[in-house]
Structures are given as C-alpha cells and as structure tokens.
N, CA and C atoms as an extended XYZ file, in Angstrom:
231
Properties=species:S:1:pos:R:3:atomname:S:1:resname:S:1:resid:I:1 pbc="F F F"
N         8.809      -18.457       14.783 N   UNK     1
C         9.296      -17.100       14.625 CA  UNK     1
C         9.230      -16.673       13.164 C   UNK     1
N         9.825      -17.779       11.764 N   UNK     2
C         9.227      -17.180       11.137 CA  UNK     2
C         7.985      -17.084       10.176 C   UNK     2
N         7.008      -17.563       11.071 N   UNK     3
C         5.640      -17.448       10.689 CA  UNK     3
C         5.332      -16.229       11.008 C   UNK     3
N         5.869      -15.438       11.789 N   UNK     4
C         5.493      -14.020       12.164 CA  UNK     4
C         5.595      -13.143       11.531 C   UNK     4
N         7.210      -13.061       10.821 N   UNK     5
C         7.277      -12.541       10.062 CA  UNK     5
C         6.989      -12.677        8.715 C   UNK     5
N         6.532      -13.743        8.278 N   UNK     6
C         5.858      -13.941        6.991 CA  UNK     6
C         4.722      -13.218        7.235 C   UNK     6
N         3.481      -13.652        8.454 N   UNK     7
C         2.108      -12.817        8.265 CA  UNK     7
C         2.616      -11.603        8.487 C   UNK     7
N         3.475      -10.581        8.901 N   UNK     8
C         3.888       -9.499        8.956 CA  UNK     8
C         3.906       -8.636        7.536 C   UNK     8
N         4.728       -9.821        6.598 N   UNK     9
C         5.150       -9.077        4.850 CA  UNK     9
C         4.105       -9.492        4.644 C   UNK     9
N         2.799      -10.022        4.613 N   UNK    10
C         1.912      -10.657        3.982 CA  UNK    10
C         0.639       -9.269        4.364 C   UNK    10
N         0.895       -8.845        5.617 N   UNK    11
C        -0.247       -7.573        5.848 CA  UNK    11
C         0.585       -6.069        5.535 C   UNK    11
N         1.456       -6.246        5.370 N   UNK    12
C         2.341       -4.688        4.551 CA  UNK    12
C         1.739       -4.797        3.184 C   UNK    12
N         1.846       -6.219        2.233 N   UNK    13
C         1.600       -6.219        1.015 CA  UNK    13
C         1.160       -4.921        0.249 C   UNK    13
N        -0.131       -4.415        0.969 N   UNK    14
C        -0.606       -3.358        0.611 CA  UNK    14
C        -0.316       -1.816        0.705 C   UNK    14
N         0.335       -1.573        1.908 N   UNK    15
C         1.406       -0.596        1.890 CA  UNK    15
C         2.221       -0.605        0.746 C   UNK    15
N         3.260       -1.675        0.413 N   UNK    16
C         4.415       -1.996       -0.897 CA  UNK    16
C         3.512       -1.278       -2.166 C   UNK    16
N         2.377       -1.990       -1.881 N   UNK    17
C         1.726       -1.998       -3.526 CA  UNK    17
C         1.466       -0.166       -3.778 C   UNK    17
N         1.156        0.532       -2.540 N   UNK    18
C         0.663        1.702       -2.328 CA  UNK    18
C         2.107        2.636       -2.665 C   UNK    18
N         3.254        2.383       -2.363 N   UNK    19
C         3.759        3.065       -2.444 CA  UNK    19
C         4.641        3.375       -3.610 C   UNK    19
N         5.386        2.115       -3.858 N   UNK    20
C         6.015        1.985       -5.176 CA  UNK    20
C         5.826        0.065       -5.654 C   UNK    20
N         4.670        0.028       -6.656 N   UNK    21
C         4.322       -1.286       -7.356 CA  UNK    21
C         5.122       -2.108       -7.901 C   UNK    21
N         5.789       -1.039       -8.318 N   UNK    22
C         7.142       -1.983       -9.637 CA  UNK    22
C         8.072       -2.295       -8.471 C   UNK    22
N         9.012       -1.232       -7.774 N   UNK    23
C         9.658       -2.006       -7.253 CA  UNK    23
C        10.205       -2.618       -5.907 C   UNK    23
N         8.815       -3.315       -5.589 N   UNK    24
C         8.251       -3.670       -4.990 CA  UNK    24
C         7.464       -5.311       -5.270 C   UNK    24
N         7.135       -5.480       -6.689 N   UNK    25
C         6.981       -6.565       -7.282 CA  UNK    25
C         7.707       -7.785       -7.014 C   UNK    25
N         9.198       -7.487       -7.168 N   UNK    26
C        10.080       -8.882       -6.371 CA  UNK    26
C         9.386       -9.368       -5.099 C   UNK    26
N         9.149       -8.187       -3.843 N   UNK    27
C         8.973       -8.277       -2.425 CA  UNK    27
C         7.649       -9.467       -2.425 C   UNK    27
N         6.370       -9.091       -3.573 N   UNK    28
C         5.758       -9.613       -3.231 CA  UNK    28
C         5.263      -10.719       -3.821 C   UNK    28
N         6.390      -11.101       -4.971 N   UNK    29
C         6.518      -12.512       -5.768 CA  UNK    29
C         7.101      -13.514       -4.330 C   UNK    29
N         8.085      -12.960       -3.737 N   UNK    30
C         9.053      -14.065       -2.673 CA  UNK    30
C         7.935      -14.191       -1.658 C   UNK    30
N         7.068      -13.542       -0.974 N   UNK    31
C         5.666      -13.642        0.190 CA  UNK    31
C         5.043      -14.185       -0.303 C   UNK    31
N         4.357      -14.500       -1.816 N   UNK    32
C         3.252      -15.105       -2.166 CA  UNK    32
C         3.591      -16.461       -2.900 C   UNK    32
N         4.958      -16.926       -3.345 N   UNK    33
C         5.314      -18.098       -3.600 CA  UNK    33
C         4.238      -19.321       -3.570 C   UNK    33
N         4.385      -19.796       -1.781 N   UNK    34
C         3.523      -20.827       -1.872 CA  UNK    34
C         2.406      -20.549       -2.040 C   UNK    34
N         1.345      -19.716       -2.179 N   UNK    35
C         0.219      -19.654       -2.147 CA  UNK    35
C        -0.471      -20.005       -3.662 C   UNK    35
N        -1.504      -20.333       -3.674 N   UNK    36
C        -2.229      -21.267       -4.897 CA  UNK    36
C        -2.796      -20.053       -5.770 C   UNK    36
N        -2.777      -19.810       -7.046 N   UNK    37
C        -3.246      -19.296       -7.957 CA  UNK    37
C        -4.448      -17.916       -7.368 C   UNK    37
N        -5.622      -18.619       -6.550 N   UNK    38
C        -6.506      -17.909       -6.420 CA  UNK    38
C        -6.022      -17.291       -5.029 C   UNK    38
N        -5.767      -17.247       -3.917 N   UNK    39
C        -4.719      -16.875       -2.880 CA  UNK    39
C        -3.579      -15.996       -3.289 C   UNK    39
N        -3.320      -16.607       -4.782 N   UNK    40
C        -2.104      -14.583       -4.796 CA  UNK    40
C        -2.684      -13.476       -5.265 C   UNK    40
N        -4.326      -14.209       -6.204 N   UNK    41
C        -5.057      -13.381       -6.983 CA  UNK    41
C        -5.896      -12.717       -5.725 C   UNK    41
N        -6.135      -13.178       -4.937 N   UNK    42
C        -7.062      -12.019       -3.827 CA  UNK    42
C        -6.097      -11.179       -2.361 C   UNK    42
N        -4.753      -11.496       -2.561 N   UNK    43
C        -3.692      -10.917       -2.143 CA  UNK    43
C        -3.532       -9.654       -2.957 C   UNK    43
N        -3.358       -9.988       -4.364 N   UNK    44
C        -3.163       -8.911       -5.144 CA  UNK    44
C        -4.163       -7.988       -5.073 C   UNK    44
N        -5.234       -8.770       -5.132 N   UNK    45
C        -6.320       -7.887       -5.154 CA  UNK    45
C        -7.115       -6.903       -4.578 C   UNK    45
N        -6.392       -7.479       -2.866 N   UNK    46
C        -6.605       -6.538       -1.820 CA  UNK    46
C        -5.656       -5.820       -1.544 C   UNK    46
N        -4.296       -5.947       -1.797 N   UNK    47
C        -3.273       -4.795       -2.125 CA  UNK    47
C        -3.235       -3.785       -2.889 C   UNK    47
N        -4.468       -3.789       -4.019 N   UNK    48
C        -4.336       -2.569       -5.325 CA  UNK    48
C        -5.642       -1.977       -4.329 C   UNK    48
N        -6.747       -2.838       -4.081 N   UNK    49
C        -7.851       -1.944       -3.232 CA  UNK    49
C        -7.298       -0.985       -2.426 C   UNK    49
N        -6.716       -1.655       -1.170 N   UNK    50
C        -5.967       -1.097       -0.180 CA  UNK    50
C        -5.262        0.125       -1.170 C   UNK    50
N        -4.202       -0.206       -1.871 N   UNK    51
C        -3.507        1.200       -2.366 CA  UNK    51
C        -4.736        2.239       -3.419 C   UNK    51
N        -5.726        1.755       -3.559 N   UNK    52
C        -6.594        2.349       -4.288 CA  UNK    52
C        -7.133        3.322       -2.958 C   UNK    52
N        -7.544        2.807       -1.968 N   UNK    53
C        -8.454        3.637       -0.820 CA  UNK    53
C        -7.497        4.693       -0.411 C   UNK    53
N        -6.045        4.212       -0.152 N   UNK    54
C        -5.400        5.061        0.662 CA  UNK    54
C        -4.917        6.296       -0.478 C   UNK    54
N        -5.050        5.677       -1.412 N   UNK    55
C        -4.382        7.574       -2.902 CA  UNK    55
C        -5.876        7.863       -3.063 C   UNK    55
N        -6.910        7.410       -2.811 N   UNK    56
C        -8.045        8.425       -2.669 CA  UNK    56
C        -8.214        8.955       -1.234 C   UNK    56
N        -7.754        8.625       -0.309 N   UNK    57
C        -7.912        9.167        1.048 CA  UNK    57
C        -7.280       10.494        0.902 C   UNK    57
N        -6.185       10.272        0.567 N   UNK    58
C        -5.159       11.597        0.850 CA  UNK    58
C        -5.994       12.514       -0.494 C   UNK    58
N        -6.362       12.132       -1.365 N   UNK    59
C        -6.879       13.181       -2.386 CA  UNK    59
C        -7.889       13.643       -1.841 C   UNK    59
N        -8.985       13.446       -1.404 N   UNK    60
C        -9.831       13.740       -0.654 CA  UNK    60
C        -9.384       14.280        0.923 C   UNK    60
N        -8.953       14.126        1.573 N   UNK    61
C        -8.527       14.535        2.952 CA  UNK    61
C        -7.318       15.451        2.896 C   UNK    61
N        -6.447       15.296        1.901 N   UNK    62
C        -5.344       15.878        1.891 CA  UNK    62
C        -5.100       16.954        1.158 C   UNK    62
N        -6.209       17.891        0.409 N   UNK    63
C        -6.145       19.609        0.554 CA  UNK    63
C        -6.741       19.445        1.610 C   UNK    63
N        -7.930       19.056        2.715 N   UNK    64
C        -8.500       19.687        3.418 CA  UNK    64
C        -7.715       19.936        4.740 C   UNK    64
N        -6.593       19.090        4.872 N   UNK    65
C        -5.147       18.562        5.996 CA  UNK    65
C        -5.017       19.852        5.655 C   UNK    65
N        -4.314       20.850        4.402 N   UNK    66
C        -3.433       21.688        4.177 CA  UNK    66
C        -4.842       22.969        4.435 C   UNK    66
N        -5.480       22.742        3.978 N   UNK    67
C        -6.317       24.062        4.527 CA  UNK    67
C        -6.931       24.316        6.151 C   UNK    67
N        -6.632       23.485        6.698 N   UNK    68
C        -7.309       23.241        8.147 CA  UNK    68
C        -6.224       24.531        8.656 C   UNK    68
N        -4.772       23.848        8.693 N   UNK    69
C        -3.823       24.469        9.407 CA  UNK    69
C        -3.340       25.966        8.821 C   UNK    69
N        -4.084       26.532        7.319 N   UNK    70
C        -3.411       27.411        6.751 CA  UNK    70
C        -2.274       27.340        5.881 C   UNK    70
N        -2.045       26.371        5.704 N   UNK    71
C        -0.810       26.053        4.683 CA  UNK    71
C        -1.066       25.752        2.983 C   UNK    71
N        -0.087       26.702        2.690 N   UNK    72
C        -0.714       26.793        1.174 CA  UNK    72
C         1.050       26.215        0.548 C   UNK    72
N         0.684       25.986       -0.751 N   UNK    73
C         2.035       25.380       -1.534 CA  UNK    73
C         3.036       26.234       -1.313 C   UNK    73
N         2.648       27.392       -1.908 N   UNK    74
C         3.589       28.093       -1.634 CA  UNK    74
C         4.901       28.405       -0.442 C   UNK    74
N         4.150       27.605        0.716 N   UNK    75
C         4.758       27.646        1.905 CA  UNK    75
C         6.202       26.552        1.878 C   UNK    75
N         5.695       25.666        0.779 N   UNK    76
C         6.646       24.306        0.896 CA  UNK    76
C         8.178       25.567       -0.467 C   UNK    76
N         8.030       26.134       -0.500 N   UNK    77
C         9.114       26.787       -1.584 CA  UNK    77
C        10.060       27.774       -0.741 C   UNK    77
C-alpha cells in the first residue's frame, strides 16, 4: 500500500514543480531520498520539462481558450 502511494508523489512531482517550486522543494527532497544521484537528477529533470511544457501550453492555448468563448480581461473585473 505504500508503494502506491510513493509512485503516486513520484508522478505528481511534476505538477509540484509546475505550480509552486520553492515550496514544494521539501515535498520533493522526502519522495526522492532513496534514489541515487542520477535518478533524482532525471526526476528533476522531467519535472522542470513537464512544468516547462505545461506554462508554455497555457501561453500558447490560453489567449486562444479566452478568445474562442468571447471573453476578454476585462470581463474578470
């Protein structure tokens, strides 16, 4: 049972990293513990990708989200 939830925090990693890095840093010092030098380095590494793809997704997709439906900034005031 908790092997499950370890691979569980271990595939969020990248969500955490995406959303807030710093504090979030503890979360993913305690998940990557045992893992060997090069294993936290390609953890890390696919967590900044991952948060790299998804803040270019929404920059790219996300005026075209707000213009599809008609919604302009102004609407959020």
């Amino acid at each position: 049972m908790g092997q499950i939830f370890r691979q569980l925090g271990l595939t969020s990693i990248p969500l955490f990293v995406a959303m807030d890095y710093v504090g979030n840093l503890p979360i993913l010092i305690a998940l990557t513990r045992d893992m060997t030098t090069s294993q936290r380095s390609g953890t890390v590494r696919s967590a900044m990708l991952t948060a790299f793809a998804l803040g270019l997704g929404f920059i790219i997709i996300g005026q075209a989200g707000f213009q599809f439906p008609d919604i302009e900034v102004a609407d959020f005031w």
